[in-house]
VOKOLMAR-384009 format. One line per 3 residues: number of its first residue (from 0); their letters; for each residue x, y, z of C-alpha. Coordinates in nm, 3 decimals, always signed. Example, Ala and Ser with C-alpha at 12.3 -4.5 7.8 and 13.67 -1.06 7.14 Angstrom:
# VOKOLMAR-384009
0> AS> +1.230/-0.450/+0.780 | +1.367/-0.106/+0.714;
//
This chain:
# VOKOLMAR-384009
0> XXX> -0.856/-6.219/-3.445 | -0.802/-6.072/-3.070 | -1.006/-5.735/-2.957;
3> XXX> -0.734/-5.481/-2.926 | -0.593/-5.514/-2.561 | -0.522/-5.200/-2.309;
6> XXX> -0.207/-5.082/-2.220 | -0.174/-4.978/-1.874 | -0.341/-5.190/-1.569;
9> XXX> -0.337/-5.498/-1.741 | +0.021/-5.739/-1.783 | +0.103/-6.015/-2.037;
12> XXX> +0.020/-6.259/-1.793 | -0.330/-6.113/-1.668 | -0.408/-6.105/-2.065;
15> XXX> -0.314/-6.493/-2.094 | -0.507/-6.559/-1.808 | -0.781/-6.430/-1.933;
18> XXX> -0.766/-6.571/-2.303 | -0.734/-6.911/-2.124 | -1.001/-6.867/-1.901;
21> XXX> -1.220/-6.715/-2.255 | -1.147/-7.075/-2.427 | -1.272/-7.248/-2.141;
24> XXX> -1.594/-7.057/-2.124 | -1.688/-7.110/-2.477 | -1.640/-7.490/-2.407;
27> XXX> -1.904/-7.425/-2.156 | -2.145/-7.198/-2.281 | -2.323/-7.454/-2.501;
30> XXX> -2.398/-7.696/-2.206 | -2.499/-7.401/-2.007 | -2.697/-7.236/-2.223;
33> XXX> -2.901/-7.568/-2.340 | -2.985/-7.678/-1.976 | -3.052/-7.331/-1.830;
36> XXX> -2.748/-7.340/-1.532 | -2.577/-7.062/-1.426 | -2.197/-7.083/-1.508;
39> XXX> -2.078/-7.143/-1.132 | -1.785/-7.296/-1.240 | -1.682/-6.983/-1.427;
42> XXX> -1.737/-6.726/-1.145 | -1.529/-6.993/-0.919 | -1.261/-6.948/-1.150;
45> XXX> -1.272/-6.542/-1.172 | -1.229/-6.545/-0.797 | -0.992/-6.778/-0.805;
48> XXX> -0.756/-6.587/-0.995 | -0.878/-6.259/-0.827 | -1.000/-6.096/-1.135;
51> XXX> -1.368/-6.034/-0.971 | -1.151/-5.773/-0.771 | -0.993/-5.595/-1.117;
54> XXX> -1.179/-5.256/-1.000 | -1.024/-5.256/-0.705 | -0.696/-5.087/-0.628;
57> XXX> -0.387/-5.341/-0.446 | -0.456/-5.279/-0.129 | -0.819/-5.510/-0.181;
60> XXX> -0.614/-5.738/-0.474 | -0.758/-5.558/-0.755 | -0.631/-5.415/-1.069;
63> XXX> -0.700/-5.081/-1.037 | -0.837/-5.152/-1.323 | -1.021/-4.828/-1.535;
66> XXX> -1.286/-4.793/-1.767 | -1.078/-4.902/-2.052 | -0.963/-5.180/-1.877;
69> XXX> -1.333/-5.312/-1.722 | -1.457/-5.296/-2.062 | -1.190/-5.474/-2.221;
72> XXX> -1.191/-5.759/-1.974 | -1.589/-5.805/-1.979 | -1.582/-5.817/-2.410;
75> XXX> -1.288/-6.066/-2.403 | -1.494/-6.329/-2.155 | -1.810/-6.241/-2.359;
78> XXX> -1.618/-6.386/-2.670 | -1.624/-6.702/-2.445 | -1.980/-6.666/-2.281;
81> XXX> -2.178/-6.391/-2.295 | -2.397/-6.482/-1.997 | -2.097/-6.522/-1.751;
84> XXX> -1.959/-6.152/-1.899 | -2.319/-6.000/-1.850 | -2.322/-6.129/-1.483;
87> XXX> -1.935/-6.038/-1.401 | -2.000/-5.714/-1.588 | -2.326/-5.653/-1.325;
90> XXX> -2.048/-5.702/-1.084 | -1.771/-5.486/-1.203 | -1.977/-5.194/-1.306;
93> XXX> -2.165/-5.145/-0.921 | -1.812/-5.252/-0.751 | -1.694/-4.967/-0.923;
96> XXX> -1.921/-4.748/-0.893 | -1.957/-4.774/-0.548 | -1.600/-4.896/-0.393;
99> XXX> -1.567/-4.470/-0.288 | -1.926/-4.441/-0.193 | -2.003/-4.702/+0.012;
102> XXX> -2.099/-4.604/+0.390 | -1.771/-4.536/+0.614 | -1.905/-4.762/+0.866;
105> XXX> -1.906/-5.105/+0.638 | -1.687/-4.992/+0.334 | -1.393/-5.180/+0.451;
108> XXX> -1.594/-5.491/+0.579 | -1.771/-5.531/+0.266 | -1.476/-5.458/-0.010;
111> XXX> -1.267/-5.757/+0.205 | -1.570/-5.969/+0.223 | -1.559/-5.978/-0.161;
114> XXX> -1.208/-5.972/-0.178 | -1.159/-6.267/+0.066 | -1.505/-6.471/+0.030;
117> XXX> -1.578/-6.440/-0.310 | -1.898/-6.264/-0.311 | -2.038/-6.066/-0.590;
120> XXX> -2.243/-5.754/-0.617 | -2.608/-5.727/-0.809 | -2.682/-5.403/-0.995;
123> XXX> -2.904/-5.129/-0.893 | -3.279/-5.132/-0.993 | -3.382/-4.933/-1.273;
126> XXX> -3.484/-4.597/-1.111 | -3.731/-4.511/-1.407 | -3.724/-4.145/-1.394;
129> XXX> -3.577/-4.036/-1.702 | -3.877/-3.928/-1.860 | -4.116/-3.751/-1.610;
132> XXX> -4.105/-3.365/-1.523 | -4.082/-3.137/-1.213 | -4.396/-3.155/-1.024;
135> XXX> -4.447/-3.541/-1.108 | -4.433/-3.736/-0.816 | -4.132/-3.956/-0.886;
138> XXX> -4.163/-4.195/-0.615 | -4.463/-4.340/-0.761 | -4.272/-4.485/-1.010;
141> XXX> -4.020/-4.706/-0.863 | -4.101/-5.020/-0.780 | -3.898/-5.065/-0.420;
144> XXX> -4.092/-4.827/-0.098 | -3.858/-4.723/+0.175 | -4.004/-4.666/+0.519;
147> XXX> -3.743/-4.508/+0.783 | -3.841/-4.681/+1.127 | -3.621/-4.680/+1.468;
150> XXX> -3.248/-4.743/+1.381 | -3.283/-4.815/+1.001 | -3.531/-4.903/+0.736;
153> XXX> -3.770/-5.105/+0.595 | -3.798/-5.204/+0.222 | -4.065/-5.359/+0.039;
156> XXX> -4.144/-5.396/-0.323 | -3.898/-5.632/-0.624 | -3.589/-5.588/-0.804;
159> XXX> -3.637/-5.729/-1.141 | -3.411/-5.895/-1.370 | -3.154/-5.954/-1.144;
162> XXX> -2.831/-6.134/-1.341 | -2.733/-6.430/-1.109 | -2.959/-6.379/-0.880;
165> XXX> -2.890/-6.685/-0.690 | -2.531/-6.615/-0.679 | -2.450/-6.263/-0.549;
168> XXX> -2.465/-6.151/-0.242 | -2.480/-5.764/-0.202 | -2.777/-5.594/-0.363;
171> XXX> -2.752/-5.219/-0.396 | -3.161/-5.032/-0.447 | -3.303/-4.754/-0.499;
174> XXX> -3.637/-4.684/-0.358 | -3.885/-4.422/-0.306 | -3.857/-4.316/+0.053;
177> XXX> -4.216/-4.256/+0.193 | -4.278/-3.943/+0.398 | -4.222/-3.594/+0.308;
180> XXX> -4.000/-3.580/-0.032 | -3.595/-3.494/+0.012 | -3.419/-3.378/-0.281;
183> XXX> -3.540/-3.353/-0.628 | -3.613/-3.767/-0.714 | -3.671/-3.860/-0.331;
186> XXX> -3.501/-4.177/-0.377 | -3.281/-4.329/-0.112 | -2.995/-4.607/-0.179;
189> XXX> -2.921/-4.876/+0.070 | -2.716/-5.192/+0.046 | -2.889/-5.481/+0.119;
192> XXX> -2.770/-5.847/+0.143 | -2.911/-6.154/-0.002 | -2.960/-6.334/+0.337;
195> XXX> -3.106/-6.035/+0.491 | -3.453/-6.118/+0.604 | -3.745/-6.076/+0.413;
198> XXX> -3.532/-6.114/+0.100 | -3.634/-6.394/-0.151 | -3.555/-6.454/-0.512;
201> XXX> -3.849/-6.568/-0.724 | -3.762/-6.780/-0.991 | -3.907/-6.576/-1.310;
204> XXX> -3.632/-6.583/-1.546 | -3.735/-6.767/-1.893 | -3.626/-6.564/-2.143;
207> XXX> -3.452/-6.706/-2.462 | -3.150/-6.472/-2.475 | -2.853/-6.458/-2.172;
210> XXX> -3.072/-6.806/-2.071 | -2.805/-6.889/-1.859 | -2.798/-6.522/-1.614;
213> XXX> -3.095/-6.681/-1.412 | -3.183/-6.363/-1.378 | -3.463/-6.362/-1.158;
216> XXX> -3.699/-6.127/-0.958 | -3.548/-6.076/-0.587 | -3.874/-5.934/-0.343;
219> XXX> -3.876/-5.765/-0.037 | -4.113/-5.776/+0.221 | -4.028/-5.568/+0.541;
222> XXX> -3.687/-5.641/+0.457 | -3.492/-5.462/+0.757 | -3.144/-5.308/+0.663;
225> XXX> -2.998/-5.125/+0.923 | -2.899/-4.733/+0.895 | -2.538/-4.794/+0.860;
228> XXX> -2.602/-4.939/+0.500 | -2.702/-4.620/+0.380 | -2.561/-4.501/+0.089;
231> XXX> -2.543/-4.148/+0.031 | -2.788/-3.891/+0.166 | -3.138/-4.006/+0.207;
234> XXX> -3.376/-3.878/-0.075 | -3.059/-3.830/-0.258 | -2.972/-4.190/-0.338;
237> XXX> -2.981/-4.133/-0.743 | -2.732/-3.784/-0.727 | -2.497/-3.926/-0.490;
240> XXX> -2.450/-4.284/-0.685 | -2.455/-4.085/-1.019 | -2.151/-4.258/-1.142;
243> XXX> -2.344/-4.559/-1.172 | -2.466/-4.407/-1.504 | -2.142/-4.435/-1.671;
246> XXX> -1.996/-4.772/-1.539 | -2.325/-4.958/-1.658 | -2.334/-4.785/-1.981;
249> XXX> -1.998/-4.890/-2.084 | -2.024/-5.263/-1.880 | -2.353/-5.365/-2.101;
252> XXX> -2.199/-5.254/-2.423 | -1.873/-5.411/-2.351 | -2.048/-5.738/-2.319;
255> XXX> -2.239/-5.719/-2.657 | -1.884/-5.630/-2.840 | -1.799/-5.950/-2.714;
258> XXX> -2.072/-6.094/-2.872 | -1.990/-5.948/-3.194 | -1.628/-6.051/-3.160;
261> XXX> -1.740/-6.393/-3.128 | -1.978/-6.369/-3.409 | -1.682/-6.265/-3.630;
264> XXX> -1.416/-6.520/-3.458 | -1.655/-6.787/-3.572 | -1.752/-6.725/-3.936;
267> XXX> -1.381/-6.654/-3.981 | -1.369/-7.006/-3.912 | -1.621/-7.143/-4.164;
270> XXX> -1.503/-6.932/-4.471 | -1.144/-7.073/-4.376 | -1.274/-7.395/-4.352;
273> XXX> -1.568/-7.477/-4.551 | -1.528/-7.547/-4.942 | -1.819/-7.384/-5.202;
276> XXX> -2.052/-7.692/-5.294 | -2.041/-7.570/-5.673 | -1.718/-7.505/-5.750;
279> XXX> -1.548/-7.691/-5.479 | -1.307/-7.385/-5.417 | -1.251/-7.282/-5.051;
282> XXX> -1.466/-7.048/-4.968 | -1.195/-6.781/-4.795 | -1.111/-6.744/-5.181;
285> XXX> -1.432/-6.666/-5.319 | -1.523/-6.254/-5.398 | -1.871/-6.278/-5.187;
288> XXX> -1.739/-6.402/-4.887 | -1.461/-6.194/-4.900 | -1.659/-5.907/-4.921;
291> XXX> -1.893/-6.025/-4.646 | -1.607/-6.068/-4.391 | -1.451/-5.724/-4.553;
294> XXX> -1.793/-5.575/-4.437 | -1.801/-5.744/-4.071 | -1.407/-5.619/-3.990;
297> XXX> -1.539/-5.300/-4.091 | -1.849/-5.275/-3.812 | -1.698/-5.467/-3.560;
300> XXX> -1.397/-5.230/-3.568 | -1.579/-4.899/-3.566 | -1.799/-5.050/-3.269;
303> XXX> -1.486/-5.142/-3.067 | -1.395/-4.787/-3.165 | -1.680/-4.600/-3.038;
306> XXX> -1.613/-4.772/-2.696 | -1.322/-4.752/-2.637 | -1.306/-4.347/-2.715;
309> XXX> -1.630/-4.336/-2.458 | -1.410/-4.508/-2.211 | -1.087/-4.353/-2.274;
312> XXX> -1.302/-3.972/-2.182 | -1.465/-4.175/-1.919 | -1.102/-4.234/-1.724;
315> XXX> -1.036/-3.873/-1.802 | -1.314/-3.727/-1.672 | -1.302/-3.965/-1.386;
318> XXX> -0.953/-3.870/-1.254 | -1.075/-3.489/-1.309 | -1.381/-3.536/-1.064;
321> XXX> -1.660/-3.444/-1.306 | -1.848/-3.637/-1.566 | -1.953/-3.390/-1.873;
324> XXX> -2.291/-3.328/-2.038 | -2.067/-3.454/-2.370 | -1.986/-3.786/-2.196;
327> XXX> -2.332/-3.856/-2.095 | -2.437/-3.813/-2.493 | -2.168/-4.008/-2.554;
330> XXX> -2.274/-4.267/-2.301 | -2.570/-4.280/-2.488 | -2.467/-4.275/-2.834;
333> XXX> -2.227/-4.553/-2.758 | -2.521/-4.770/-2.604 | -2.738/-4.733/-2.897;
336> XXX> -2.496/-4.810/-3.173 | -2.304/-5.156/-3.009 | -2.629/-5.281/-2.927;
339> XXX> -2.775/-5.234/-3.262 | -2.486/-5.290/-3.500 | -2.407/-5.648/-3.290;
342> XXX> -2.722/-5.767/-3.433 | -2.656/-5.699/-3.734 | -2.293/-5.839/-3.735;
345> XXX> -2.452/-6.184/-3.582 | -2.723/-6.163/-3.885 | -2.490/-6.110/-4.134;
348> XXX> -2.227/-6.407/-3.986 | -2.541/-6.612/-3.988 | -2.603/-6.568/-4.377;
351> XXX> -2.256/-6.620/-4.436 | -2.254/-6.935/-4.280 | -2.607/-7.051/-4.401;
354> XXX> -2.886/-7.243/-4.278 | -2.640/-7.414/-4.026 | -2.630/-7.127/-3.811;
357> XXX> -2.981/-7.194/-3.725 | -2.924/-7.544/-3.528 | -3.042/-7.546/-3.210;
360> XXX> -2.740/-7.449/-2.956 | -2.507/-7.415/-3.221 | -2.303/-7.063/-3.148;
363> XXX> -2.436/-6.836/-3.415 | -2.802/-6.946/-3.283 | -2.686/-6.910/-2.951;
366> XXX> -2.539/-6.530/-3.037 | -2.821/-6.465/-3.211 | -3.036/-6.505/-2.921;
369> XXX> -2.824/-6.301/-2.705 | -2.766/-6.035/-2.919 | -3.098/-5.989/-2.928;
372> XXX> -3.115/-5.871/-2.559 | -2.920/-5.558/-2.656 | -3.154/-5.313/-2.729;
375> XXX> -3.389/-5.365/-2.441 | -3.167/-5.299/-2.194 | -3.226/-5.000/-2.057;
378> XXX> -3.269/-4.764/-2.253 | -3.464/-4.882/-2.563 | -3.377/-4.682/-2.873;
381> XXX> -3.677/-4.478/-2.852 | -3.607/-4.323/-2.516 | -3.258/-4.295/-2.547;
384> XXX> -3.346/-4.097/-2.855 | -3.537/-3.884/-2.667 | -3.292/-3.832/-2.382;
387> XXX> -3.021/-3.789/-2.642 | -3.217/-3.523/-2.794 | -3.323/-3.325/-2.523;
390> XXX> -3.018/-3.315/-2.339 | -2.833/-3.200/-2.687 | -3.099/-2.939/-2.719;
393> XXX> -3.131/-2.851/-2.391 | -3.453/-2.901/-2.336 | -3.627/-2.894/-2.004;
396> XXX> -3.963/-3.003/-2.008 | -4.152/-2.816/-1.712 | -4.540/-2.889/-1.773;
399> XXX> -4.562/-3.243/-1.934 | -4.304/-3.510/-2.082 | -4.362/-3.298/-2.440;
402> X> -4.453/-2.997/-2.330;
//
């Protein structure tokens, strides 16, 4: 079973280039995943082939590669391993994101440096604004300060969770800048580079799911980045990278309807392979497990559904220069539903397949652990409730979160 491919950006070849390079991940991901190393070896081999460029347009080797075609690229390596497609999709979704935005000054430098070196971009830190109200003080909240001194800045605070932290190079923030407040979040965005000084990376990751992201905590302490690295206006970092919003809703979910895809590619396996212990019948021919794989064909397919119509409006609205109220709903919809129904599609391949499924490093176990991760990326189903609501109701909350 393959995930329905795009037509458009992406050529036979690029397609079996990619399902090549998918088998050889999964060979990997066990290894990987067991002894907590970060998938070098695949990233090498994205770079070598030029697909960490797919946003980009010819001129930098890319793709030109869309929404449609980003998300379809980052589910069919997650099939493989879903920590190398969380990291690339980091990657892809900021490239993207900001390839029109960055500063005039080092745009070019910078978009040949990754086409040319290989280097890799981190996401933006979480801004966490979403739920305050006019009158809060916004800057409070973010854990990076911004200090505007003689011929740049200085930036001090941490970035958490930051997928391959080791590996990437560029490191896009947003942080309160501290002073009198510009623009309605005061937040300024600045590009800052791994080797810049007074940038370290503090080995915290040790979580059970995406194990083999390493993604750690990156500090800064008086970390000088110079004013040309400043993206957008200052104090309006968050409105002038707003585009962000989309790319990393539709990245992250692309990566767990890998996950799912896997999930199904494997139990498809086990019910064509595996004979009932009873009856000695194959178990492909028996009504239960018919059923069961009936009832996984039928979520996995209105998942890859609900993304791809997100991204397909996303390219739209794109090319028309204005993202919609009805795209960011569906942003959100679309993030709440793959990241819950992919756990349930790895449960229920896991109770087809039986107690198996639970041995250490085997790949349900594995999936099941990284499936898990889905729902607390940001935002957890309770806000993104909330933000869905409001936002469909039209509600502006001008004393208090509630109020």
């Amino acid at each position: 079973m393959v995930l329905s491919s795009p037509s458009g950006k992406l050529s036979n070849e690029t397609k079996e280039l990619v399902a090549e390079l998918t088998r050889l991940f999964k060979e990997r991901a066990s290894y990987n995943d067991a002894n907590d190393q970060f998938p070098e070896e695949n990233i090498r081999q994205l770079a070598a082939h030029h697909l960490h460029v797919a946003p980009l347009d010819e001129r930098y080797g890319g793709l030109g590669a869309g929404f449609v075609e980003i998300s379809w690229l980052i589910a069919q390596f997650a099939r493989g391993c879903p920590s190398t497609a969380l990291c690339i999709a980091m990657h892809y979704y900021t490239l993207a994101a900001l390839k029109d935005r960055l500063p005039p000054a080092i745009s070019e430098a910078v978009l040949r440096d990754v086409q040319h070196n290989s280097e890799f971009f981190s996401s933006f830190n979480l801004a966490n604004v979403t739920t305050f109200h006019p009158g809060f003080d916004y800057r409070d909240s973010v854990s990076v300060k911004i200090e505007k001194v003689d011929g740049g800045y200085l930036i001090n605070g941490f970035k958490k969770f930051v997928s391959a932290a080791e590996r990437f190079k560029y490191l896009p923030v947003l942080g309160s800048q501290q002073g009198d407040q510009i623009g309605f979040y005061g937040l300024t965005a600045l590009l800052l580079r791994k080797n810049d000084q007074g940038v370290s990376v503090k080995k915290t990751w040790n979580l059970s799911g995406m194990r083999a992201t390493l993604s750690h905590d990156v500090h800064f302490q008086d970390a000088w980045v110079p004013e040309e690295r400043l993206i957008g206006r200052e104090g309006y970092g968050l409105e002038d990278t707003s585009n962000e919003y989309y790319w990393s809703r539709l990245a992250i979910t692309s990566v767990y309807l890998g996950v799912a895809q896997a999930a199904v590619d494997h139990v498809e396996e086990v019910i064509r392979s595996k004979k009932d212990w009873i009856s000695k019948r194959p178990v492909a021919t028996m009504p239960g497990a018919q059923y069961g794989f009936a009832e996984l064909k039928i979520k996995l397919e209105t998942a890859r559904s609900q993304l791809l119509t997100y991204a397909a409006q996303a390219n739209e609205e794109q090319q028309s220069g204005k993202f919609t109220s009805d795209l960011y709903q569906k942003a959100l919809i679309t993030k709440y539903y793959l990241s819950n129904i992919v756990n349930e599609i790895v449960w229920d391949a896991m109770q087809m397949e039986g107690i198996q499924s639970l041995d250490r490093g085997s790949t349900l176990e594995r999936l099941f652990r990284d499936a898990r991760a889905a729902t607390f990326h940001y935002p957890s189903n309770d806000l993104l409730k909330e933000m869905l609501a409001k936002t469909s109701l039209g509600i502006i909350s001008v004393h208090s979160r509630w109020g």
